[in-house]
Each structure stands twice: as C-alpha cells, then as structure tokens.
TORVEX-694009 format. One record per residue: residue in one letter; x, y, z of N, C-alpha, C in turn. Coordinates in steps of 0.05 Angstrom, whole numbers, padded with zeros to 5 digits, always signed. Layout:
N
aXYZXYZXYZ ...
REM end
This chain:
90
x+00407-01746-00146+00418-01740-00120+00396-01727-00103 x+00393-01740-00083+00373-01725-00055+00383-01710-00041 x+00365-01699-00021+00386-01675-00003+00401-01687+00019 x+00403-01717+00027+00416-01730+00043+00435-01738+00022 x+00437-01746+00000+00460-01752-00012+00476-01731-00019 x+00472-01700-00029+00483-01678-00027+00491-01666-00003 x+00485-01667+00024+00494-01673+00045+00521-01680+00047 x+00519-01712+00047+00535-01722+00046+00567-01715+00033 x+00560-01710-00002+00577-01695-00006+00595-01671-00009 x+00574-01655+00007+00583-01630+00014+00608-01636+00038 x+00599-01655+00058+00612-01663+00083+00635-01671+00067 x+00640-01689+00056+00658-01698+00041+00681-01686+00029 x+00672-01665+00018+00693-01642+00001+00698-01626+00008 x+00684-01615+00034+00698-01589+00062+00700-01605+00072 x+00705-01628+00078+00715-01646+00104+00710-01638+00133 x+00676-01631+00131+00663-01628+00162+00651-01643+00162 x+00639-01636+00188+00618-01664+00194+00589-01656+00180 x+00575-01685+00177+00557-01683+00164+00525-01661+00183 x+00527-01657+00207+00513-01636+00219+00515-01612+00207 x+00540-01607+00202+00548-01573+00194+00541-01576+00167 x+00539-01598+00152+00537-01583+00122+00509-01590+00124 x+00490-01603+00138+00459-01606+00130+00453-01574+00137 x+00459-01574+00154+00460-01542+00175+00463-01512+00152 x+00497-01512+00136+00502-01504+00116+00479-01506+00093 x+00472-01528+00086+00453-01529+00061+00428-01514+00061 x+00409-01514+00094+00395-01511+00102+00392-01477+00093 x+00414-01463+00107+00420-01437+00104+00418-01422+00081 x+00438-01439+00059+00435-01422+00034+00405-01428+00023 x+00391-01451+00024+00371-01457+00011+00346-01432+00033 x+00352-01424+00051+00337-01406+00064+00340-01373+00062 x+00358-01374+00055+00377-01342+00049+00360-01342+00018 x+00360-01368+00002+00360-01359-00035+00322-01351-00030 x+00313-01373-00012+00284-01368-00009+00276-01337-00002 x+00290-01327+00020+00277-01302+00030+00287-01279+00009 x+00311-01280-00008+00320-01260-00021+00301-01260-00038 x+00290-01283-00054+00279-01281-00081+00240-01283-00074 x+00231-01284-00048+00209-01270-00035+00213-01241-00028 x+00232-01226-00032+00238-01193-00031+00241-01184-00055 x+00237-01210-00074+00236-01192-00105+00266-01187-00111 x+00284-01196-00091+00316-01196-00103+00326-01221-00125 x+00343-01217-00137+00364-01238-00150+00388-01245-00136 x+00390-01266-00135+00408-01292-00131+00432-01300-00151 x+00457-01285-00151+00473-01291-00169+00492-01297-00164 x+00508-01333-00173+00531-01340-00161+00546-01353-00195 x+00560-01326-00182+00583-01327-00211+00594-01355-00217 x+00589-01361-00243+00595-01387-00252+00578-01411-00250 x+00558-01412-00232+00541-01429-00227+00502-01418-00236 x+00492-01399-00230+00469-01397-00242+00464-01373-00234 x+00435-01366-00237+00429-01339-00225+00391-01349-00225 x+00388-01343-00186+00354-01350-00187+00352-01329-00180 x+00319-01325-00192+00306-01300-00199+00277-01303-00191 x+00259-01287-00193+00230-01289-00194+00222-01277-00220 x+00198-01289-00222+00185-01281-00256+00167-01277-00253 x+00151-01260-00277+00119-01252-00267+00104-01270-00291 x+00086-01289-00283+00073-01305-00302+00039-01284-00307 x+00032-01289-00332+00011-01265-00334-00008-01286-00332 x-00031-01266-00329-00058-01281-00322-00072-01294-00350 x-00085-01320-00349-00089-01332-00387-00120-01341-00377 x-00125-01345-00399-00155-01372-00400-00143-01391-00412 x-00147-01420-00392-00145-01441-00398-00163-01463-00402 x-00160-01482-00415-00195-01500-00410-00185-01533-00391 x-00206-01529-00380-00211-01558-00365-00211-01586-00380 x-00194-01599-00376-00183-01618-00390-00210-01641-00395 x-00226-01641-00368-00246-01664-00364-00270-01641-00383 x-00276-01619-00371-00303-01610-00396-00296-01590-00419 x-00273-01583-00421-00270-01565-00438-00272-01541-00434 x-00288-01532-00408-00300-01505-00404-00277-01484-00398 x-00273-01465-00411-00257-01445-00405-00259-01441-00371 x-00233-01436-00365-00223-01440-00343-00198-01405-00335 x-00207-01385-00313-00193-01363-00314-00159-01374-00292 x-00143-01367-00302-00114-01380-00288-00106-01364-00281 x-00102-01339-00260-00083-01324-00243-00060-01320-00254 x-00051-01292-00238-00029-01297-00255-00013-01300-00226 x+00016-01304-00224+00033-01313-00215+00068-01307-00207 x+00068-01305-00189+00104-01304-00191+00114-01333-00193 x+00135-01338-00200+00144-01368-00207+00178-01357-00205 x+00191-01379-00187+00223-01381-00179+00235-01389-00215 x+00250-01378-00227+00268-01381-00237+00292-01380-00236 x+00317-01410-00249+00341-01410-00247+00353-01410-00276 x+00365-01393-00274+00397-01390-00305+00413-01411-00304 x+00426-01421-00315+00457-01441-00307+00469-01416-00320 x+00489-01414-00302+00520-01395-00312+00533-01412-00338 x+00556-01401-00348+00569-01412-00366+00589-01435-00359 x+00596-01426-00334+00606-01455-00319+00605-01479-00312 x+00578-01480-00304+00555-01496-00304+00552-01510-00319 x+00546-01502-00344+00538-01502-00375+00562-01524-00383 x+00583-01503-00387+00610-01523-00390+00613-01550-00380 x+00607-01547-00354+00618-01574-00338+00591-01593-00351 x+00571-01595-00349+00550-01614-00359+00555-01625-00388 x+00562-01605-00403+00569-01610-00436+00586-01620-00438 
REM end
C-alpha cells in the first residue's frame, strides 16, 4: 500500500473527503517527525511506539578495497508494533 492508496482508505473508513485525510495523514506523519527530532517518544496504545536510537560509531571495510572504513555514529527512527498490532498480523 502507497500513501495515495492509504489515503484513500483512510477517506473511506471516516467517510471524509479524500483532501482531509491526505491533509490528516500529512499531520500525524509531521507531528511523529518533529516529536521524535526533540528526542521524544511516540506512543499509540495498541498500535506501536516510534522512538529514536543512538547507533554507536564502528569501523567498517569498503566492500570494493577492503580498506577499513570509520562509520559515524548516528540517531536512527525506530518503530515497536504494540501487541495489537502483533495480534492482528498473526
């Protein structure tokens, strides 16, 4: 599913028009971005919980020469699935 086909069925299941839920989608996906750029957590009971993580800094090697390679380290977006979630897929 793409974000025009999730769209779609967002419009579908609140029975608005499809403006308000691209509009809607837009929002939460912009609210989860700036909370979890403030170093906050994102938790929606029953469905998941996104987070930020601290990836540590490594030596890695270059695939083409081999040569050790220094890799930064990193924040990286992480998502949980809730137990709900979980359920419904299984």
């Amino acid at each position: 599913m793409n974000k025009s086909e999730l769209i779609e069925a967002i419009a579908a299941s609140a029975d608005i028009p499809k403006a308000a839920a691209g509009r809607a989608l837009d929002a939460m996906v912009d609210t989860v971005s700036n909370a979890l750029k403030e170093g906050d957590q994102v938790v929606l009971v029953g469905f998941g919980t996104f987070s930020v993580k601290e990836r540590a800094a490594r030596t890695g090697r270059n695939p083409q020469t081999g040569a050790p390679i220094e890799i930064s380290a990193a924040k990286i977006p992480s998502f949980k699935a809730g137990k709900a979630l979980k359920d419904a897929v299984n």
